[in-house]
C-alpha positions in Angstrom: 0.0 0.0 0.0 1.3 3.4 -1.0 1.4 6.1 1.7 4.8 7.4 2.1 5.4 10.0 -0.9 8.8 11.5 -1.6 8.9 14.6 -4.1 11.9 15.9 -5.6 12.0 20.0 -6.9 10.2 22.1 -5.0 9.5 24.4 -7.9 6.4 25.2 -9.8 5.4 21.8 -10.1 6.8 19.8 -7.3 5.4 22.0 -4.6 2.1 21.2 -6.5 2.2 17.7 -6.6 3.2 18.0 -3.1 0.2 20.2 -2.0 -2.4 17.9 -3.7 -0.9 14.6 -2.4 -0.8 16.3 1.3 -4.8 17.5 0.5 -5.6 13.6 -0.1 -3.9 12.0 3.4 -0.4 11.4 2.1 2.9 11.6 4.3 5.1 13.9 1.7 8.5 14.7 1.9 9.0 17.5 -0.5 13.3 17.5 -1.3 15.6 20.1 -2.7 19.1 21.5 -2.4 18.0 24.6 -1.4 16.1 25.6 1.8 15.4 28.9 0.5 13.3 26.7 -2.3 11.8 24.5 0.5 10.9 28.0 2.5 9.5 29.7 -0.6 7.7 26.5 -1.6 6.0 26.2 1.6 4.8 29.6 1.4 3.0 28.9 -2.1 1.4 25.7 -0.8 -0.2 27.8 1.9 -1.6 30.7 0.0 -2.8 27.7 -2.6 -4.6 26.2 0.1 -6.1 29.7 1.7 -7.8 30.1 -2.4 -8.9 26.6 -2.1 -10.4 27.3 1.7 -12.0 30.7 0.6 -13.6 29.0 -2.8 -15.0 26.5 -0.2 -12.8 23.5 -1.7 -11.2 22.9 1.3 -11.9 23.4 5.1 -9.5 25.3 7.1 -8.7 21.7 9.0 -7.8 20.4 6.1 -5.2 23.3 5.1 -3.7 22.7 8.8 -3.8 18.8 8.6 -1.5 19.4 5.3 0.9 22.0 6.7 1.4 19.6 9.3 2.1 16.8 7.1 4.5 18.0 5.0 7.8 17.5 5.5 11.1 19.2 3.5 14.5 17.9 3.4 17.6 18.9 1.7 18.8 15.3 1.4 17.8 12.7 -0.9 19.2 10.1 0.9 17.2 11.2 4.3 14.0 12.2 2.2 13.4 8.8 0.0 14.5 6.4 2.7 10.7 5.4 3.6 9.3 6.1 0.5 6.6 4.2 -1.1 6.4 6.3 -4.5 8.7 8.9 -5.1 8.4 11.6 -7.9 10.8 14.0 -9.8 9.8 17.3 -10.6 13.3 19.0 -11.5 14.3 20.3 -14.2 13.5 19.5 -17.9 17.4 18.2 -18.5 17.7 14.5 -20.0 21.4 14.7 -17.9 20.0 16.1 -14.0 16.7 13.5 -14.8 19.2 10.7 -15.2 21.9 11.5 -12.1 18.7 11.9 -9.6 17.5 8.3 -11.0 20.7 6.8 -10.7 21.0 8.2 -6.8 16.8 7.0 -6.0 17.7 3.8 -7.6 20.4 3.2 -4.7 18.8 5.1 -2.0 14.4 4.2 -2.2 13.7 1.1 -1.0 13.8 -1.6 -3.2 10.4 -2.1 -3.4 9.6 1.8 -4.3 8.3 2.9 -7.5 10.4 5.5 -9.2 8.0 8.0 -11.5 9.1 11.3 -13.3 7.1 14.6 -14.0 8.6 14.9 -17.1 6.9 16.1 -20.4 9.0 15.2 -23.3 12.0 12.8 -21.7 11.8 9.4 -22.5 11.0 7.2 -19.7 12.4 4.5 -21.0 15.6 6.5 -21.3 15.2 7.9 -17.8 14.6 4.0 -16.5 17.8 2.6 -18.1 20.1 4.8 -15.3 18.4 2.3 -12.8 18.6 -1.5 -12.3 14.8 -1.2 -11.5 13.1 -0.3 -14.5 10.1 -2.4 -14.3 9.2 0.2 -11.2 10.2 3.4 -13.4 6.9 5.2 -15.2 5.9 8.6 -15.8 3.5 11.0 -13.5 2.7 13.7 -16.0 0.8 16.0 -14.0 -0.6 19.5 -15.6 0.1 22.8 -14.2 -1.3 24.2 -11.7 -1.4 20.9 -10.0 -3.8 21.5 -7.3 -6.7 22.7 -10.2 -6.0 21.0 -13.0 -7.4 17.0 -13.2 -5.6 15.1 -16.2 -2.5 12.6 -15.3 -0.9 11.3 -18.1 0.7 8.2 -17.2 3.3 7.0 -19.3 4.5 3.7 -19.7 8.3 2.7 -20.5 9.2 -0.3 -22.6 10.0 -2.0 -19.4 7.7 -0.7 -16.6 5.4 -3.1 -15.0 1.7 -3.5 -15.6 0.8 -3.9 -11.7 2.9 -0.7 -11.7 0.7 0.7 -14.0 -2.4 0.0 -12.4 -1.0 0.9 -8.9 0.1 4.4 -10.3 -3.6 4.7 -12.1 -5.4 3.8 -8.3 -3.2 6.4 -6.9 -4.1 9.1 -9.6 -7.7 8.3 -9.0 -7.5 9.0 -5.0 -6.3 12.1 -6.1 -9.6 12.6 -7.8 -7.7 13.1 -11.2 -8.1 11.4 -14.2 -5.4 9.3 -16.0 -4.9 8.8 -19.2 -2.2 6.0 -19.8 0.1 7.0 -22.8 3.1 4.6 -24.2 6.8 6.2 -24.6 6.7 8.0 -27.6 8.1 11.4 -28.4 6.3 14.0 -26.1 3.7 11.4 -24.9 0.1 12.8 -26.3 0.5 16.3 -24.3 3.3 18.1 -25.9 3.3 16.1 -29.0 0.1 17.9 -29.5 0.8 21.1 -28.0 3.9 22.1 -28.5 3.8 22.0 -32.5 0.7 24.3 -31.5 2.9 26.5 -30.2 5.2 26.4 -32.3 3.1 27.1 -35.3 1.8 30.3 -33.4 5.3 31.6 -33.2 5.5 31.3 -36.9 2.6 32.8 -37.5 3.8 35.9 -35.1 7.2 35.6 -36.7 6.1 35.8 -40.6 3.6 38.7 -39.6 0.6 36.2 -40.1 -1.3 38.4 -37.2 -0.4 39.6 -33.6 -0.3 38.1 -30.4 -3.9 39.0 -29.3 -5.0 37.7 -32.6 -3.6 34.6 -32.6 -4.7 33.7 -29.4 -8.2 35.3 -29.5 -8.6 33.0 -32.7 -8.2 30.1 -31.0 -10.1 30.6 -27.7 -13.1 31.9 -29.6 -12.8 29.6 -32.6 -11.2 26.5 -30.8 -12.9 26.7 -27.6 -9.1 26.5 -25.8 -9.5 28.2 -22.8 -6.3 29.9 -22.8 -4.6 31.1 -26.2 -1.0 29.1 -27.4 1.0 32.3 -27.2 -0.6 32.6 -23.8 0.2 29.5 -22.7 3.2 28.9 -23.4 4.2 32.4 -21.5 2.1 30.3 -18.4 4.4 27.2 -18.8 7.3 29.4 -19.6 9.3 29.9 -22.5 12.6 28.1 -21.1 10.9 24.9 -20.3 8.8 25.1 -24.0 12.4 25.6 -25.3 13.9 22.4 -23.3 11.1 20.0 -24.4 11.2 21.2 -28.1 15.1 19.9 -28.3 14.0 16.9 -27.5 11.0 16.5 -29.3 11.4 17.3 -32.7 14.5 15.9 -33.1 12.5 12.7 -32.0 9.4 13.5 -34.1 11.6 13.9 -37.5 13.1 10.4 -36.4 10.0 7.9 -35.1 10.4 4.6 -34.3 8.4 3.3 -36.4 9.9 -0.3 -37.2 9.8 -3.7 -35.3 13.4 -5.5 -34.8 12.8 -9.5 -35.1 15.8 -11.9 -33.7 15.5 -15.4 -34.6 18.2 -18.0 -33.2 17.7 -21.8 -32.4 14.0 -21.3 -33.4 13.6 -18.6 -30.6 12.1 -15.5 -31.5 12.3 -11.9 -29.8 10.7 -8.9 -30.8 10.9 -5.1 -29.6 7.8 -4.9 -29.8 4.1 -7.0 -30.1 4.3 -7.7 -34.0 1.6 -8.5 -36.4 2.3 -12.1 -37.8 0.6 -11.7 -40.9 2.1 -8.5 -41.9 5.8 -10.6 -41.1 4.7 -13.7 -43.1 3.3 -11.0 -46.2 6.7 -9.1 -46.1 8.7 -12.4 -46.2 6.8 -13.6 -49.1 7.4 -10.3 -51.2 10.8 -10.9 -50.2 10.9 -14.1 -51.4 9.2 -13.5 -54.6 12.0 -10.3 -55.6 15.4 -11.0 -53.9 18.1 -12.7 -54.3 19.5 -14.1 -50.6 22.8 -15.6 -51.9 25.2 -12.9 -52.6 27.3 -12.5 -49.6 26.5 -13.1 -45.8 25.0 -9.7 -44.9 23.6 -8.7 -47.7 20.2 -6.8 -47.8 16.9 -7.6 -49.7 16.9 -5.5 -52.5 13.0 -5.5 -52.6 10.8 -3.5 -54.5 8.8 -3.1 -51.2 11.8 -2.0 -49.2 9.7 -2.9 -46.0 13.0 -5.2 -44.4 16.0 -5.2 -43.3 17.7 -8.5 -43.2 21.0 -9.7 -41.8 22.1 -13.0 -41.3 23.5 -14.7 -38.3 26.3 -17.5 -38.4 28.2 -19.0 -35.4 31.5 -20.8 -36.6 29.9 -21.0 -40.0 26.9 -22.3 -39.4 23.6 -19.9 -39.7 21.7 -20.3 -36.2 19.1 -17.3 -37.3 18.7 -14.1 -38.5 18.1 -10.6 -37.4 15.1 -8.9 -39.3 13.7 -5.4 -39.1 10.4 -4.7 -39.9 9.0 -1.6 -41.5 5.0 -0.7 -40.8 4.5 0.7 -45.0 6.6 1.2 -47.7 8.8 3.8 -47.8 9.9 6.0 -50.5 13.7 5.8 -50.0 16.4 4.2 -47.4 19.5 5.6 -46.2 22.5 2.8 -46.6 23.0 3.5 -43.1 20.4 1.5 -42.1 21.5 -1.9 -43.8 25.2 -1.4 -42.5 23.8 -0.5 -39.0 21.5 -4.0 -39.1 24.9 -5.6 -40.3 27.2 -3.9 -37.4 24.3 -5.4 -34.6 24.1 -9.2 -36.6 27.6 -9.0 -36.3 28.0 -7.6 -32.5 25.0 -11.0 -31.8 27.4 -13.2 -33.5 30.7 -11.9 -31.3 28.1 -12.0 -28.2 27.0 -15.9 -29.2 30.6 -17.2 -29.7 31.7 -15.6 -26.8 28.4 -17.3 -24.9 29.5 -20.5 -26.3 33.1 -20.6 -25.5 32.2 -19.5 -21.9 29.7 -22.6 -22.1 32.4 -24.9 -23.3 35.0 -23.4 -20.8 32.4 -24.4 -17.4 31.8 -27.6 -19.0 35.0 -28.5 -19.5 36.7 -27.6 -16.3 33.3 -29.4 -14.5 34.2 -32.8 -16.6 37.9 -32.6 -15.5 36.4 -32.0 -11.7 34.5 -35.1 -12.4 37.4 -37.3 -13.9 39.8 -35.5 -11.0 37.4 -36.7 -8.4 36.5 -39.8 -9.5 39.9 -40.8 -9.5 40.8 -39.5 -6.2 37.8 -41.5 -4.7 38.0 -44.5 -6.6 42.0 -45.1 -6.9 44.7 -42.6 -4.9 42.3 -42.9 -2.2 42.0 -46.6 -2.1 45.9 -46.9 -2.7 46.6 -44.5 0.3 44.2 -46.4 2.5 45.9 -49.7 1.6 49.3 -48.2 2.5 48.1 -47.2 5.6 46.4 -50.6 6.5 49.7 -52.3 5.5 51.7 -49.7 7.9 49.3 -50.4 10.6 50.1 -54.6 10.2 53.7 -53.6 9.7 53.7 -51.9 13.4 51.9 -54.8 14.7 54.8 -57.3 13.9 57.2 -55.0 14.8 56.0 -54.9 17.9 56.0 -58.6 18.7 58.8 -59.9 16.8 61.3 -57.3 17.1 62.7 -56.4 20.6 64.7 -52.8 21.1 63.2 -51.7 17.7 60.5 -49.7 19.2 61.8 -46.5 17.1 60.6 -48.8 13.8 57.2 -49.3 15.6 56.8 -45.8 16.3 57.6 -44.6 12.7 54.9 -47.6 10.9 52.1 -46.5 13.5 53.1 -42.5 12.4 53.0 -43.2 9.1 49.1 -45.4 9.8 48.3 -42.2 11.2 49.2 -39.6 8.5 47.8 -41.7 5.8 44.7 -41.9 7.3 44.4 -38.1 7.8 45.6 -38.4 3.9 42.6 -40.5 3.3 40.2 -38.1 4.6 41.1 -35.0 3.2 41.3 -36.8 -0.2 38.0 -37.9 0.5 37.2 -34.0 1.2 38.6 -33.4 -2.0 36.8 -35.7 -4.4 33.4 -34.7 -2.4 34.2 -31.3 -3.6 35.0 -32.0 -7.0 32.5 -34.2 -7.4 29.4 -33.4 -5.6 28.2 -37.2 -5.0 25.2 -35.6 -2.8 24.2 -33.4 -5.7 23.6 -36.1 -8.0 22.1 -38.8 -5.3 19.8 -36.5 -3.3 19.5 -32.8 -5.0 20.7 -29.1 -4.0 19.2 -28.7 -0.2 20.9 -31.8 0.9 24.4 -30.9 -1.2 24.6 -27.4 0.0 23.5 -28.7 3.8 26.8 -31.4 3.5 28.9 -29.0 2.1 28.2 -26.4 4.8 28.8 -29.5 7.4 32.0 -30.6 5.8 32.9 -26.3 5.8 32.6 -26.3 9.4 34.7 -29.3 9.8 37.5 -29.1 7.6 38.2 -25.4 8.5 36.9 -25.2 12.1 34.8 -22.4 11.4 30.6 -21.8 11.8 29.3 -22.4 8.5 25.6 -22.5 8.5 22.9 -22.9 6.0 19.2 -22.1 5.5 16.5 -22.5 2.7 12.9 -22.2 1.8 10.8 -23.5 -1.0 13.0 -24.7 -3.2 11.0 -27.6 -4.9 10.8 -25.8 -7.8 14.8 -26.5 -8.8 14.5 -30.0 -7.8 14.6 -31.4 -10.9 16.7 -29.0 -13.1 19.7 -30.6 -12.8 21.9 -27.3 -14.6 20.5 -25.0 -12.4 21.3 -27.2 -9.2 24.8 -27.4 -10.1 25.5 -24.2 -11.1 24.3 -23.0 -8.3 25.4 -25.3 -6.0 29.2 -24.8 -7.5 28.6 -21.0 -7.2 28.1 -21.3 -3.5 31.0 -24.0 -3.5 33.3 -21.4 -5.0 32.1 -17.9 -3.0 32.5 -20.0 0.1 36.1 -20.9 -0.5 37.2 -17.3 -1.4 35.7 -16.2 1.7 37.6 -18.5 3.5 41.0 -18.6 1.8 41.1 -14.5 0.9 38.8 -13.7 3.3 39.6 -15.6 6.8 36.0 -15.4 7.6 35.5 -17.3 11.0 31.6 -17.2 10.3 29.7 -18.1 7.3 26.5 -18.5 5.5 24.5 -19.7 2.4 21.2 -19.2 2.0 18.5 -20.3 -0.6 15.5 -18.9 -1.1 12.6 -18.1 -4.0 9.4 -17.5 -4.8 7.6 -18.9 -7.9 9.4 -16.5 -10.0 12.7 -15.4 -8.3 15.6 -16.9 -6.8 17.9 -15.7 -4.5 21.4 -17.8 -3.5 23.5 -15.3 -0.6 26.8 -16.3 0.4 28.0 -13.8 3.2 30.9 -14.1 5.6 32.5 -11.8 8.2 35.5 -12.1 6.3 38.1 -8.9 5.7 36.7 -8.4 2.1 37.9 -8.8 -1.4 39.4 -6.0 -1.6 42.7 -7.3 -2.9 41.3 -9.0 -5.5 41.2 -7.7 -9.0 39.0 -10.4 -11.3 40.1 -8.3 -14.4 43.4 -10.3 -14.8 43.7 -14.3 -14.5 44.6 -14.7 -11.0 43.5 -17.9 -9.0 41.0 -15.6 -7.0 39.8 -14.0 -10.2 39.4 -16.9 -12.0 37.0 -18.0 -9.7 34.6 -15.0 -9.5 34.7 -15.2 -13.4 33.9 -18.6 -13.4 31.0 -18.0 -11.0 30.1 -14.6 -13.5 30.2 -17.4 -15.9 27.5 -19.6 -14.3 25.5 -17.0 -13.1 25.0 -16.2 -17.2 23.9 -19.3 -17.9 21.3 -19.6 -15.6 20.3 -15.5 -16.7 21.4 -14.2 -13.5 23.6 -11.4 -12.5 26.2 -12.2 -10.1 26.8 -9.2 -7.2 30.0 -8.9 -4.3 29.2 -6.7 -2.2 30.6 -5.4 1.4 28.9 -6.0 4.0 27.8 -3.1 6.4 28.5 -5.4 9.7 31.9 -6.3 7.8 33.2 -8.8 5.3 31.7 -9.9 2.1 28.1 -11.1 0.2 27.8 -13.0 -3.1 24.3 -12.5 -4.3 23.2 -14.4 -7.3 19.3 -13.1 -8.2 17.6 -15.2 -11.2 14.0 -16.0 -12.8 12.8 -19.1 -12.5 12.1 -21.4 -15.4 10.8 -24.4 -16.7 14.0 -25.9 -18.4 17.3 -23.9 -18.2 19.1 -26.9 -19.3 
């Protein structure tokens, strides 16, 4: 439930949106750098507030209950940290939108959702400086705030639907209407308005008529309340001026194709994509091109409605990237076809370099296999026999040999060290090959290789889990994981001298979460850019954690030492 409501710019806007959420039983936090903005902010909030109580909107309790609170801060850090939603109201610039997302993305709770006031910026754009971007969507709010009812809510390419709907509920309590909008230059607002205004300019500019004119014509004509020369001295001229830069360079360029990737008989699309129009554009290109000149070569088409670039691992085609155009078009720059050819060719790099990473787990996992096996099944036994055989050598040493107790001493010492031998090769091969893994699944490997931690090392090693039947019968994703674990434990003990450690498992139906964390000194020394042993390993574990679609994350603990954190959807089949 959303109550806690962070707002950052106390300017025109954000002291608006700060007023009405206030008005509707909101804790706010209004932030800015400057108290003197805060102070003056305040100020406009109340006089807002004494219109709204003399028009009878609002009761004089009501203006007191939303003095009271509101809250200001100067910090971001201090004004976000209980937020629920937070919204930007600075400044219409691309590069100040992106720095405050960046800082809300590590200072809001996780579970906040990150919205911008912005007119013109995409929020797609705005959402990539986060590593949340399914919880980043646009709050369009129209000036003045506490009068004016539309909220244009603007999806990004990534944004969540429940955060959709969760944004549109909220919008509602605020008795406003929202509109939801997708990311498209200036959203429906400005890309409406502002060529409006900018064709009254002209029309100033080239003498067409005068100011009053202009906008007489088309509040009396038009029925527009306010005139666009009018306007856009309301919204001022500066901010007109910021979202034109970024909209008509955006409105001379539209995206207005679909990009198709086919490899392996998987498909992914940019966008949803009308089948038929895909299968009638592949049969014109079909019926006029010729396919077999080189490897990137493009569809010369009389429809020139595709782009086309082939895709070929080690020589062998696995797909093809395809973009789709909505109509024909009149002409196409040669730029495009070398662009679609630069990105085929980046796929292929990325694929190879996917496959050899593949090849390089695999193959150290077999060796680990062969290594272990052979430790268990043959220097293991041999050590043990030599040990048994010392062990009957001290024996008859001892009753057939008198004054030779120095011999007797020296076959029972060397009984005793082979069977320590024994068991740490034992150790070893359990650790190279993971025998409970394969007989009884991940919970029960990772519990016995938390026991065998503790053991060997003499340190607390402790593990915990919760619902993890979903992974019990992927066998990739249970060894990946569980060598993950294997590996961040070992560098937390050997670089780290942790004295306490622990793994934990958990997930939900969609997400899973494996956390190695130890109270180790860190990795500080460790640099995983060059082929050290230590670095080695965390690639190797980056390495895994790709094939299974997950990110890998070390992070420093605030208590002290070190967390690996491994964060992945779950699926069906990842093998």
């Amino acid at each position: 439930m959303i109550k806690n409501i962070a707002v950052i710019g106390a300017g025109t806007m954000g002291n608006g949106i700060a007023h009405v959420f206030a008005q509707y039983n909101f804790n706010v936090t209004l932030i800015d750098i400057s108290e003197a903005a805060l102070g003056k902010a305040i100020q406009t909030i109340s006089q807002n507030a004494d219109r709204q109580v003399n028009k009878g909107i609002i009761t004089q309790a009501t203006k007191d209950r939303i003095l009271l609170t509101l809250h200001t801060s100067t910090s971001i850090e201090t004004g976000v940290a209980k937020a629920d939603l937070v919204i930007e109201a600075a400044t219409e610039n691309k590069a100040i939108k992106l720095k405050i997302f960046s800082q809300l993305d590590e200072l809001a709770p996780p579970a906040a959702i990150l919205a911008s006031n912005t007119s013109s910026i995409s929020i797609t754009a705005i959402a990539a400086a986060t590593k949340r971007p399914e919880k980043v969507i646009g709050m369009h709010f129209m000036n003045p705030v506490p009068v004016m009812k539309l909220v244009e809510v603007i999806n990004g390419y990534a944004t969540a639907p429940e955060v959709t709907t969760e944004v549109v509920a909220i919008s509602r309590e605020l008795q406003k209407v929202p509109c939801i909008v997708n990311d498209y230059p200036g959203f429906i607002a400005n890309r409406i308005l502002m060529p409006m205004i900018n064709e009254a300019i002209y029309s100033l500019y080239e003498g067409v008529a005068g100011v009053e004119e202009i906008d007489t014509v088309m509040k009396l004509g038009m029925a527009h309340p306010m005139g666009p020369l009018q306007l856009a001295d309301f919204i001022g001229l500066d901010v007109c001026l910021s979202i034109f830069k970024y909209l008509i360079p955006a409105m001379q360029f539209p995206e207005i194709a679909t990009a198709v990737i086919e490899i392996n008989d998987k498909q992914f699309t940019s966008k949803d994509l009308d089948q038929n129009l895909v299968s009638k554009l592949q049969s014109a290109n079909n019926a006029d091109a010729d396919f077999t000149h080189f490897k990137h070569d493009f569809q010369l088409q009389a429809n020139k409605s595709v782009l086309h670039s082939q895709i070929s691992v080690n020589g062998i085609e696995c797909g093809h990237l395809s973009i789709f155009y909505s109509e024909n078009r009149p002409f196409r720059l040669p730029e495009e076809q070398k662009l679609v050819n630069a990105i085929a060719s980046d796929l292929e790099s990325w694929l190879e370099l996917r496959r050899l990473e593949q090849a390089l787990v695999s193959v150290a996992e077999e060796q680990a296999h062969t290594i272990g096996q052979e430790l268990h099944d043959n220097v293991g036994q041999q050590i043990a026999a030599i040990g048994y055989q010392a062990r009957v050598l001290e024996k008859k040493i001892s009753t057939t040999t008198k004054g030779n107790e120095n011999l007797a001493t020296l076959a029972a010492s060397i009984a005793t060290q082979t069977q320590t031998a024994v068991i740490h090769i034992k150790q070893l091969a359990q650790g190279l090959l993971p025998f409970e893994l394969e007989a009884n699944g991940l919970i029960q490997a990772l519990q016995t290789l938390a026991t065998r931690i503790s053991t060997t090392y003499n340190i607390n090693c402790r593990f915990s889990y919760n619902n993890i039947n979903i992974i019990n019968n992927n066998n990739s994703m249970a060894l990946n994981l569980y060598r993950i674990a294997q590996e961040a434990a070992n560098n937390g003990i050997r670089h780290g001298k942790a004295q306490n450690l622990t793994i934990s498992l958990v997930s939900d139906e969609k997400m899973l979460c494996l956390s190695i964390s130890d109270d180790g000194c860190g990795f500080t020394g460790i640099d995983i850019n060059h082929p050290s042993t230590s670095g080695m390993g965390i690639k190797i574990m980056q390495y895994r954690a790709k094939q299974l679609g997950a990110k890998l994350e070390i992070l420093a603990r605030k208590e002290g030492g070190t967390e690996v954190r491994l964060k992945t959807q779950i699926t069906k089949n990842v093998d």
